[in-house]
VMD Tcl script that builds the backbone (N, CA, C; Angstrom):
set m [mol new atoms 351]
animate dup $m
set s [atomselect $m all]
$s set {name element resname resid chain x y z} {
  {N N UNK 1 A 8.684 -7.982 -11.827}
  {CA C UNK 1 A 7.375 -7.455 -11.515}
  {C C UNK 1 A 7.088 -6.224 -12.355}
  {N N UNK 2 A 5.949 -6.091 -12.889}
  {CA C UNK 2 A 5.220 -5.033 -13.612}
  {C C UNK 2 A 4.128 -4.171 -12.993}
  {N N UNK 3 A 4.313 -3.279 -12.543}
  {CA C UNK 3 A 3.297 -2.572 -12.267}
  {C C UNK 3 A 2.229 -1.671 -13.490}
  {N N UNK 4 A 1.259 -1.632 -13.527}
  {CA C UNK 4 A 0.501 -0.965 -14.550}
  {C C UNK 4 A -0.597 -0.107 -14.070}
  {N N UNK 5 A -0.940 1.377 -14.072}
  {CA C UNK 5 A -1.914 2.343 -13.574}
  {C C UNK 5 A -2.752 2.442 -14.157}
  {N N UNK 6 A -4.033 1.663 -14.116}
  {CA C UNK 6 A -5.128 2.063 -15.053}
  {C C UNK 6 A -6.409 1.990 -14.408}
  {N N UNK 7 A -7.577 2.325 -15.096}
  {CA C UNK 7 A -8.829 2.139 -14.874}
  {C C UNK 7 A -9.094 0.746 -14.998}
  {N N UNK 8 A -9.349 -0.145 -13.900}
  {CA C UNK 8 A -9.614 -1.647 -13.745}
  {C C UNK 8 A -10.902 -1.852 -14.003}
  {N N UNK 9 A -11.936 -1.137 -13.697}
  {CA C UNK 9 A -13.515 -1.179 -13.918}
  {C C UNK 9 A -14.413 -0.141 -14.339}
  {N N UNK 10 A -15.308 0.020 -15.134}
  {CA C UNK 10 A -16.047 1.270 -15.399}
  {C C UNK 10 A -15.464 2.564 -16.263}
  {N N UNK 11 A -16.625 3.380 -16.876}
  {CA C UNK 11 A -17.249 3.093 -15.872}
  {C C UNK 11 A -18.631 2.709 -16.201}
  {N N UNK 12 A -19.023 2.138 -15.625}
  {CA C UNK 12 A -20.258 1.571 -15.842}
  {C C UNK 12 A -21.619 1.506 -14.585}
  {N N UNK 13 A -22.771 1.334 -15.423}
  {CA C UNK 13 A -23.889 1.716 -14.288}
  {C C UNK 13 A -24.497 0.123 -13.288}
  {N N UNK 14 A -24.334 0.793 -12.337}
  {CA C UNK 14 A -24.735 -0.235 -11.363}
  {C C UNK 14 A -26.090 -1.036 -11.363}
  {N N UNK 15 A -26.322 -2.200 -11.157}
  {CA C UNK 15 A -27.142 -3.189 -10.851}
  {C C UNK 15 A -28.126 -2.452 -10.072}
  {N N UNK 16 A -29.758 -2.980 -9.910}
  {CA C UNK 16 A -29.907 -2.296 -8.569}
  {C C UNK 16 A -30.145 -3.587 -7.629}
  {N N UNK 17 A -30.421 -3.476 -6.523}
  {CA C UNK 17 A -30.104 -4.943 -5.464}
  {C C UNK 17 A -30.951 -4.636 -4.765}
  {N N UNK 18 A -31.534 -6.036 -4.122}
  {CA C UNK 18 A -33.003 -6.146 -3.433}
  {C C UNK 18 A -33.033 -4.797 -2.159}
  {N N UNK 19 A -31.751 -5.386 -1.472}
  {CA C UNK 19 A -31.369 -4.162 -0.575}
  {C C UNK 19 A -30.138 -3.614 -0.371}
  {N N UNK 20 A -29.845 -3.165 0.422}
  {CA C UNK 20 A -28.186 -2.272 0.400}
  {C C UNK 20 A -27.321 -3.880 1.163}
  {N N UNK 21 A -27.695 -4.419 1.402}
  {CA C UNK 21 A -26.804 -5.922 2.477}
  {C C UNK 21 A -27.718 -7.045 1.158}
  {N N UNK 22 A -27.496 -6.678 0.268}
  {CA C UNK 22 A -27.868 -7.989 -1.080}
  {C C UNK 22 A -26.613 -7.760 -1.636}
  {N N UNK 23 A -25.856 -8.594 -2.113}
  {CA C UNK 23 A -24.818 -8.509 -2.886}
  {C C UNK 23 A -25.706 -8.309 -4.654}
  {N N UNK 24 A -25.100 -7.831 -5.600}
  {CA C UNK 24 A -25.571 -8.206 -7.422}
  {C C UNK 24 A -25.240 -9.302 -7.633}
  {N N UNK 25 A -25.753 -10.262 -8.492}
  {CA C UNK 25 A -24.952 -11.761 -8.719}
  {C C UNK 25 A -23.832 -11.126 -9.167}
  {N N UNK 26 A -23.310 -10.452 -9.978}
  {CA C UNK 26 A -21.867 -10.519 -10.887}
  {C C UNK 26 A -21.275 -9.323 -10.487}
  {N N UNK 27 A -19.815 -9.570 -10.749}
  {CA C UNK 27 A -18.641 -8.596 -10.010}
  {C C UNK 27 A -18.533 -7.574 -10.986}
  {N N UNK 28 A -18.472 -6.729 -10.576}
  {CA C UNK 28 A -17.572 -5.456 -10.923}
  {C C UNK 28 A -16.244 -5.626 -11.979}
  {N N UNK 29 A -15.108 -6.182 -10.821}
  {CA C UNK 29 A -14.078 -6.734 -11.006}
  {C C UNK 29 A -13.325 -7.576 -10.250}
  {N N UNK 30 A -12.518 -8.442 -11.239}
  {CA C UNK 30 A -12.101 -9.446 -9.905}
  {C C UNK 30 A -10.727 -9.329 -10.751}
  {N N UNK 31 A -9.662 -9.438 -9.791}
  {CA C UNK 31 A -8.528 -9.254 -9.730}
  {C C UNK 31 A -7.962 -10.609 -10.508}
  {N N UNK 32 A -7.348 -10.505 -11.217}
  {CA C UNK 32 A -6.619 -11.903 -12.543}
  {C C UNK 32 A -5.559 -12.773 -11.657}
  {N N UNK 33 A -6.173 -13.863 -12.387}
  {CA C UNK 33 A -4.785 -15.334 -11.857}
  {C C UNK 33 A -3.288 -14.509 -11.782}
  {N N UNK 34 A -2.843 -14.374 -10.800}
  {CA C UNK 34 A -0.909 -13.911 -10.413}
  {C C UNK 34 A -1.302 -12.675 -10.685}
  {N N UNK 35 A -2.084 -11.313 -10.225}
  {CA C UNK 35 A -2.185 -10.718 -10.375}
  {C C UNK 35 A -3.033 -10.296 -8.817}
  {N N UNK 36 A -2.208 -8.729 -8.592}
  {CA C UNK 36 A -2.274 -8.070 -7.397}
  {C C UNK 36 A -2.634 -6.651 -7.896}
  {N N UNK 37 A -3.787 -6.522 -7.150}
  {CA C UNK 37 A -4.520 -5.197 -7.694}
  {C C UNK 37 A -4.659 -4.205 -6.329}
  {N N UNK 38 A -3.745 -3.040 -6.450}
  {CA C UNK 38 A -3.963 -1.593 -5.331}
  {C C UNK 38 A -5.192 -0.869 -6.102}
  {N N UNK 39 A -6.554 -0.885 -5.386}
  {CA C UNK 39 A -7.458 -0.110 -5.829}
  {C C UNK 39 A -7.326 1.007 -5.137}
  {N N UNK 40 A -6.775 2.385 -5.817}
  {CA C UNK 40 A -6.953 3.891 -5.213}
  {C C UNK 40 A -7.959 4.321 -5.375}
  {N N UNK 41 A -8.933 4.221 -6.036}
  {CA C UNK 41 A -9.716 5.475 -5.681}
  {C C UNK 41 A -11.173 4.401 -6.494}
  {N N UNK 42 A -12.458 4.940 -6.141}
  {CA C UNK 42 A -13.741 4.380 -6.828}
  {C C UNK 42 A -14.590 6.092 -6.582}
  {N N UNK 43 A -14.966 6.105 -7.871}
  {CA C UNK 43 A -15.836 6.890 -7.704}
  {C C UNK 43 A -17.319 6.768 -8.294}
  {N N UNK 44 A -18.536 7.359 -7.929}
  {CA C UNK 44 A -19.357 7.224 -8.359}
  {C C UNK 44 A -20.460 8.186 -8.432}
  {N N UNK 45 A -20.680 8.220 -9.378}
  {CA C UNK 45 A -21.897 9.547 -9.841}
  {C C UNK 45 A -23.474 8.854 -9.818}
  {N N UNK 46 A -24.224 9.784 -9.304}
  {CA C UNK 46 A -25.569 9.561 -9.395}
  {C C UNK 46 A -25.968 10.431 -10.322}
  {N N UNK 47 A -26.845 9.691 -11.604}
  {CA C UNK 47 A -27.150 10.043 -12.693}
  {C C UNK 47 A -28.385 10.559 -12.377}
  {N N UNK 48 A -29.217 10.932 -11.393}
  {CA C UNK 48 A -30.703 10.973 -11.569}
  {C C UNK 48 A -30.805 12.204 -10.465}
  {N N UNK 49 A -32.356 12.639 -10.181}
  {CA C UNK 49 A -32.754 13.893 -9.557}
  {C C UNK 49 A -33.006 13.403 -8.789}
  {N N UNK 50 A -32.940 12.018 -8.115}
  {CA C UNK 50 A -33.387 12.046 -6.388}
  {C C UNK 50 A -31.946 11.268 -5.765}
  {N N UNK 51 A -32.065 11.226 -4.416}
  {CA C UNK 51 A -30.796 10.870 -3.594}
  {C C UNK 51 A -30.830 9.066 -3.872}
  {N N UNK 52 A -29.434 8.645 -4.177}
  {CA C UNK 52 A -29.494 6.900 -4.642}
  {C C UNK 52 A -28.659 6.589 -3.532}
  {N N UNK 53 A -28.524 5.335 -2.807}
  {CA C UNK 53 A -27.788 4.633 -2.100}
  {C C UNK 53 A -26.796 3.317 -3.473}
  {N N UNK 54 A -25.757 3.281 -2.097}
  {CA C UNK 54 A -24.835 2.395 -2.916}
  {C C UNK 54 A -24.056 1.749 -1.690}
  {N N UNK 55 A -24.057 0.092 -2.282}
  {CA C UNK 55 A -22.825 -0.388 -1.318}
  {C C UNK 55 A -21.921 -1.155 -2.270}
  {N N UNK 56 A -21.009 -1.168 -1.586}
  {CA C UNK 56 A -19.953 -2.228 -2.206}
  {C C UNK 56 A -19.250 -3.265 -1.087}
  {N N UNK 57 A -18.770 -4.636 -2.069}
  {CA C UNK 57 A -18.246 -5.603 -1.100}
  {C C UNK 57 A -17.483 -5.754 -1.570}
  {N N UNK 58 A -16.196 -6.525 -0.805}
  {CA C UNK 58 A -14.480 -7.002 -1.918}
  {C C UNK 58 A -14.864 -8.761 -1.158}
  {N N UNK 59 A -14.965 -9.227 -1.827}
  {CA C UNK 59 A -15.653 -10.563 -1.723}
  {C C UNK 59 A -14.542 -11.887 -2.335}
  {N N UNK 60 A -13.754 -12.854 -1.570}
  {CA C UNK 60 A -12.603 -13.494 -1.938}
  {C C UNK 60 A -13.112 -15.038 -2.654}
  {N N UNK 61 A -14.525 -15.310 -2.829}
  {CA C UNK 61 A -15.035 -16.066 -3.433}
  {C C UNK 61 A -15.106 -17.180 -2.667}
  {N N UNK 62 A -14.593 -17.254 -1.577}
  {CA C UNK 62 A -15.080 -18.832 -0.758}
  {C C UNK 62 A -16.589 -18.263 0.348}
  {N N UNK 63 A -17.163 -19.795 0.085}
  {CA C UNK 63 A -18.195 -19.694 0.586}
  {C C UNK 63 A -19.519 -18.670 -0.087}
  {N N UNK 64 A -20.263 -17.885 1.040}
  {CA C UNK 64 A -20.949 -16.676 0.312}
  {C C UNK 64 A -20.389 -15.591 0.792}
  {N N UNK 65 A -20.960 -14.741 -0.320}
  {CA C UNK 65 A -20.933 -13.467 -0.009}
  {C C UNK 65 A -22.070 -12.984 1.218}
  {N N UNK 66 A -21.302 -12.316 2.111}
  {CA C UNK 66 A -21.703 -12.131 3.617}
  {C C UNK 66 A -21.705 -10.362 3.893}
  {N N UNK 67 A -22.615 -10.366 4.821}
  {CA C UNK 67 A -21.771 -8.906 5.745}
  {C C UNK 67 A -20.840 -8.438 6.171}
  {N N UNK 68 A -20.082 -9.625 6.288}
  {CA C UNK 68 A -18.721 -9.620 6.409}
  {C C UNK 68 A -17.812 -9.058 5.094}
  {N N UNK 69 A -18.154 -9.110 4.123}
  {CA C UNK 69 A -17.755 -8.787 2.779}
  {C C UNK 69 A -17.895 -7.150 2.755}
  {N N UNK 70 A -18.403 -6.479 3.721}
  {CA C UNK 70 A -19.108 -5.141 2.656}
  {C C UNK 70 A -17.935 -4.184 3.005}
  {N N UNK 71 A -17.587 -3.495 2.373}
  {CA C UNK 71 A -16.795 -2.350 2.102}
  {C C UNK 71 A -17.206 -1.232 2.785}
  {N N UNK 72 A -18.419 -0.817 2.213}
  {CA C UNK 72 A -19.060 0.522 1.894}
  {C C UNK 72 A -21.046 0.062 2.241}
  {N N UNK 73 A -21.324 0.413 3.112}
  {CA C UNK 73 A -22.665 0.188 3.045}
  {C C UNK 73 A -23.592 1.538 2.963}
  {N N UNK 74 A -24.341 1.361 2.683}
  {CA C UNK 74 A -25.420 2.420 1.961}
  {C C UNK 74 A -25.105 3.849 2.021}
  {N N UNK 75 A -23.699 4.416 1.023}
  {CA C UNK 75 A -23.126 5.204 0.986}
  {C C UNK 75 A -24.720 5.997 0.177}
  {N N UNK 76 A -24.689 7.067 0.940}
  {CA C UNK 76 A -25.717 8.318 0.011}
  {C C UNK 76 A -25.044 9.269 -0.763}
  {N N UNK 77 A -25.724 8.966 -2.109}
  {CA C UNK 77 A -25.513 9.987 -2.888}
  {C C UNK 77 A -26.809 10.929 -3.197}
  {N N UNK 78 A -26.234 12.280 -3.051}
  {CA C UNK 78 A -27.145 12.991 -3.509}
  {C C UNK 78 A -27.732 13.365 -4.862}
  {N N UNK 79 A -29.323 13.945 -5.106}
  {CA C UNK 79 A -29.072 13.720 -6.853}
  {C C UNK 79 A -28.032 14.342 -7.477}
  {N N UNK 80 A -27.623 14.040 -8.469}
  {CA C UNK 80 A -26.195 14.160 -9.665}
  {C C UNK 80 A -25.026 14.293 -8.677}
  {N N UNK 81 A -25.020 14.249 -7.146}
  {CA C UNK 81 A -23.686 14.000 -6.563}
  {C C UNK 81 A -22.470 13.315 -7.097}
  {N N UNK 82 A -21.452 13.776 -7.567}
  {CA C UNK 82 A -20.089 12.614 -7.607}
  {C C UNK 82 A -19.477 12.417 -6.667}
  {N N UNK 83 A -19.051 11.213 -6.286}
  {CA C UNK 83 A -18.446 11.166 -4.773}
  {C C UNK 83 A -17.259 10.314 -5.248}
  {N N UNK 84 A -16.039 10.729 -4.782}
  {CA C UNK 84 A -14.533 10.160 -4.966}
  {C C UNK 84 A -14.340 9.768 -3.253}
  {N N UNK 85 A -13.717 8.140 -3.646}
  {CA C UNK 85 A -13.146 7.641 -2.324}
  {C C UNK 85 A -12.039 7.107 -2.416}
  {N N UNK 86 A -10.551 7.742 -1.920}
  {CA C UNK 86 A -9.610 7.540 -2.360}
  {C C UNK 86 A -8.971 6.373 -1.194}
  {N N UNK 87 A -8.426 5.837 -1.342}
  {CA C UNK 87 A -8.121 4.347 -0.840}
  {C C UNK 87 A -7.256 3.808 -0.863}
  {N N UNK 88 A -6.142 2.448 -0.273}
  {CA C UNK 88 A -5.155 1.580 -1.041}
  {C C UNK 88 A -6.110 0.456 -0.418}
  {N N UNK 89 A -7.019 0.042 -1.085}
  {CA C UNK 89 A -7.473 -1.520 -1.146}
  {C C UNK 89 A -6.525 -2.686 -2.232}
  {N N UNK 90 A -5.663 -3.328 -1.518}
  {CA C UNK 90 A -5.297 -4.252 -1.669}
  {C C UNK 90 A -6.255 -5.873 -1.979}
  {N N UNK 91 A -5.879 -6.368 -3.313}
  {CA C UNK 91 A -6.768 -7.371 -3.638}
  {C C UNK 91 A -6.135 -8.229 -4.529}
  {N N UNK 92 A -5.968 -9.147 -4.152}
  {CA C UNK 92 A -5.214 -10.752 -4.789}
  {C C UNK 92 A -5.983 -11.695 -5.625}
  {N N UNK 93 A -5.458 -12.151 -5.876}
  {CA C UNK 93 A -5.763 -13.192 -7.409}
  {C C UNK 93 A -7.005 -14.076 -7.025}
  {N N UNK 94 A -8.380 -13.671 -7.455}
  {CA C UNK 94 A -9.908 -14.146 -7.203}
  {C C UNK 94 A -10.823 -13.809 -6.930}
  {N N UNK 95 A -9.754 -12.069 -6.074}
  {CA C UNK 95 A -11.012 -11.591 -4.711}
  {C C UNK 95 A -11.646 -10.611 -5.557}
  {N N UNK 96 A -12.728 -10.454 -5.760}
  {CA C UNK 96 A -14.139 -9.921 -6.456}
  {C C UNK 96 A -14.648 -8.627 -5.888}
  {N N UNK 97 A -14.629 -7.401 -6.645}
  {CA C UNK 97 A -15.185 -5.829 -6.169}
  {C C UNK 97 A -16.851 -6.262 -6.368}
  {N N UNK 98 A -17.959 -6.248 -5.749}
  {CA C UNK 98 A -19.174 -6.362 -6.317}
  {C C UNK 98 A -19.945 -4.768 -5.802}
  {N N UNK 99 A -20.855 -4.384 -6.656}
  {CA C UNK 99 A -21.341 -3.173 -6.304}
  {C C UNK 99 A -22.871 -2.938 -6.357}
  {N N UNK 100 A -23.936 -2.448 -5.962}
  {CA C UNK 100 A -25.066 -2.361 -6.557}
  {C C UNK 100 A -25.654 -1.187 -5.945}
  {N N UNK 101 A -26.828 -0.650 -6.677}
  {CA C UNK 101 A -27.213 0.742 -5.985}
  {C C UNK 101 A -28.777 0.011 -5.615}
  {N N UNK 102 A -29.483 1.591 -4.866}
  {CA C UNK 102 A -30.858 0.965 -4.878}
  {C C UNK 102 A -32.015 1.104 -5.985}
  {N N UNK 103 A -31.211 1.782 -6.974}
  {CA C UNK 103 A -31.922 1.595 -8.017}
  {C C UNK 103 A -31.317 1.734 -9.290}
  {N N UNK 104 A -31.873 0.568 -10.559}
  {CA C UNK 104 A -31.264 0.077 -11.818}
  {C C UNK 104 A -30.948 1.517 -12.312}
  {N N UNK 105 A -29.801 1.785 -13.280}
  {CA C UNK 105 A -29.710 3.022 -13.976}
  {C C UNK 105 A -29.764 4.193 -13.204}
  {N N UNK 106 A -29.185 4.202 -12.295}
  {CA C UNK 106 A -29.065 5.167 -11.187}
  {C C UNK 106 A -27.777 5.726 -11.132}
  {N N UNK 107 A -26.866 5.052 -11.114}
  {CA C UNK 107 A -25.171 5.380 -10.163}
  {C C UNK 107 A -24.979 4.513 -11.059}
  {N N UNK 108 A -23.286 5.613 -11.499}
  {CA C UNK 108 A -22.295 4.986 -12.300}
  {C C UNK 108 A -21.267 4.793 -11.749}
  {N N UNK 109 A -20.334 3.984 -11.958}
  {CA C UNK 109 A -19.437 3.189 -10.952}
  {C C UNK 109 A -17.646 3.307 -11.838}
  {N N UNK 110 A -16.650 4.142 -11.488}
  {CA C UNK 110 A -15.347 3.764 -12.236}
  {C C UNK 110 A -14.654 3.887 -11.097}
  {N N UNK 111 A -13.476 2.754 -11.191}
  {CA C UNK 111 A -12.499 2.108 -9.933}
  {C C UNK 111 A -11.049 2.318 -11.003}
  {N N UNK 112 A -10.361 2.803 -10.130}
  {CA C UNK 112 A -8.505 2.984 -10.591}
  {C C UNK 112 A -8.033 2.284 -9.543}
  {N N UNK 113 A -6.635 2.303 -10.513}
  {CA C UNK 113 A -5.899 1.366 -9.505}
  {C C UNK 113 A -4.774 0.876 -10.524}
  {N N UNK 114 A -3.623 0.029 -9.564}
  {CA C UNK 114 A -2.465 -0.269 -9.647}
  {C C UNK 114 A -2.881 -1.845 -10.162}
  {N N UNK 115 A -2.390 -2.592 -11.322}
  {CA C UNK 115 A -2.310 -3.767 -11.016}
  {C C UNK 115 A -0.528 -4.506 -11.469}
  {N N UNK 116 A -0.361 -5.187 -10.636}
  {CA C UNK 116 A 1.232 -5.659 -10.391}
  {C C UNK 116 A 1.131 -7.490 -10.649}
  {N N UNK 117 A 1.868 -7.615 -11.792}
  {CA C UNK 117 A 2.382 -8.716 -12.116}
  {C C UNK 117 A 3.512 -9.565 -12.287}
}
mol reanalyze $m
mol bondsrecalc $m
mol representation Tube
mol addrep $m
């Protein structure tokens, strides 16, 4: 087994989504075939002068993406707030980080973490 500490996603700027319980069509990141990902920490900056919402889901790809999926729901950021959420989210070979704010070019999104092979 290999463990490796790196930046798995981002960072990059979020989607914006119809509402805070809309998933974005496309993931963030999804964890690789035989591959086990400890996500520590996601953080995210709001790039703009007014307050942005953000949710996130860890989504295992069967069926849809649900309420049941959400992580993080309409976390507030304040304007240019950075907000660090330190974590051991555990995530196996398929299961999908998806993220979106409530508005395009708003909130930037970078996720660390462990991945073990």
């Amino acid at each position: 087994m290999a463990f490796l500490q790196k930046r798995v996603a981002g960072p990059v700027t979020l989607a914006d989504i119809a509402t805070m319980a809309t998933a974005p069509g496309s993931a963030s990141y999804t964890a690789g075939t035989g591959v086990t990902t400890i996500v520590k920490q996601m953080m995210f900056s709001n790039i703009t002068s007014s307050t942005q919402q953000v949710s996130v889901w860890l989504f295992d790809g069967s069926g849809s993406i649900a309420d049941s999926d959400i992580v993080f729901h309409s976390l507030d950021l304040a304007a240019y707030e950075t907000m660090l959420i330190n974590l051991s989210l555990v995530m196996v070979d398929g299961e999908a980080i998806y993220a979106g704010a409530g508005n395009a070019s708003s909130v930037n999104m970078t996720v660390s973490g462990i991945e073990e092979t």
